[in-house]
BALOBA-1460 file (C-alpha; in Angstrom, 3 decimals):
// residues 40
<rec num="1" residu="x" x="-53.469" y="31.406" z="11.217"/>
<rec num="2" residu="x" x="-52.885" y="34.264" z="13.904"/>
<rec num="3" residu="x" x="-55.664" y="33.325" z="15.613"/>
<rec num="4" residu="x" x="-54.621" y="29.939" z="15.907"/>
<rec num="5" residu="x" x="-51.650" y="31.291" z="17.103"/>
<rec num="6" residu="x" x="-53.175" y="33.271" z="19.894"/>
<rec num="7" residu="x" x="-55.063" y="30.283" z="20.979"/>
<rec num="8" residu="x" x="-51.614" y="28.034" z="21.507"/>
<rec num="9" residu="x" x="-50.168" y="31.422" z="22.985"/>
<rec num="10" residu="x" x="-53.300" y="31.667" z="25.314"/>
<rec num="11" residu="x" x="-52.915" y="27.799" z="26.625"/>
<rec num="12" residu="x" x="-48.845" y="27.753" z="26.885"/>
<rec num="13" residu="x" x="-49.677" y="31.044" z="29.208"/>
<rec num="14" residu="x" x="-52.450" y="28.580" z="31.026"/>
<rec num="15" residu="x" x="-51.043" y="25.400" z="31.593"/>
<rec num="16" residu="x" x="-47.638" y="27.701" z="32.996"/>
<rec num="17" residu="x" x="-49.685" y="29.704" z="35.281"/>
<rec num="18" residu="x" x="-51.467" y="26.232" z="36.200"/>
<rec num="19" residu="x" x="-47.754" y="24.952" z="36.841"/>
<rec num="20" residu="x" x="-48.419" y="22.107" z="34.527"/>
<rec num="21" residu="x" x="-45.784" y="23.237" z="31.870"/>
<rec num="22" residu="x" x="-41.901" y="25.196" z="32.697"/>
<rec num="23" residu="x" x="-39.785" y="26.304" z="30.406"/>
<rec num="24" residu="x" x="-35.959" y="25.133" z="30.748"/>
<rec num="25" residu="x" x="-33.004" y="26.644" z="29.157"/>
<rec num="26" residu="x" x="-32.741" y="30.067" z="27.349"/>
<rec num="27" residu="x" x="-35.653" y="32.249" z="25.101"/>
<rec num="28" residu="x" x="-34.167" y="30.696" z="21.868"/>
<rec num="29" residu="x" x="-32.422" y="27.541" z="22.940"/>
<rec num="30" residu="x" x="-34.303" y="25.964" z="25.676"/>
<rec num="31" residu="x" x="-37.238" y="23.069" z="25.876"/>
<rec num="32" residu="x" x="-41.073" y="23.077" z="27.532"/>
<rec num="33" residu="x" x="-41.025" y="20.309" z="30.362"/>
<rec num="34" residu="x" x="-44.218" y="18.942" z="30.903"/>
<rec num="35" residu="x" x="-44.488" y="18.953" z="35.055"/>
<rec num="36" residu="x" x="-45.880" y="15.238" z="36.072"/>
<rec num="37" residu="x" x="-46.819" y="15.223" z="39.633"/>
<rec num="38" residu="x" x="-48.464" y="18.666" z="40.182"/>
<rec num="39" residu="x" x="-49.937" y="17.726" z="43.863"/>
<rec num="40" residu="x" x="-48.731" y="20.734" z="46.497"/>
């Protein structure tokens, strides 16, 4: 199970850096926003 864990952890921390996914709201009460158009 915790390595499962680490895995999700590991590809939240990816598809951020990758600016694919953002985080809205606070720590506890906020939402992941998938990013559509990621073209610079």
């Amino acid at each position: 199970m915790s390595e499962m864990l680490s895995e999700s952890q590991h590809a939240i921390k990816s598809a951020q850096k990758n600016g694919v996914l953002k985080h809205e709201g606070k720590d506890n009460d906020g939402m992941w926003v998938i990013v559509k158009n990621n073209v610079n």
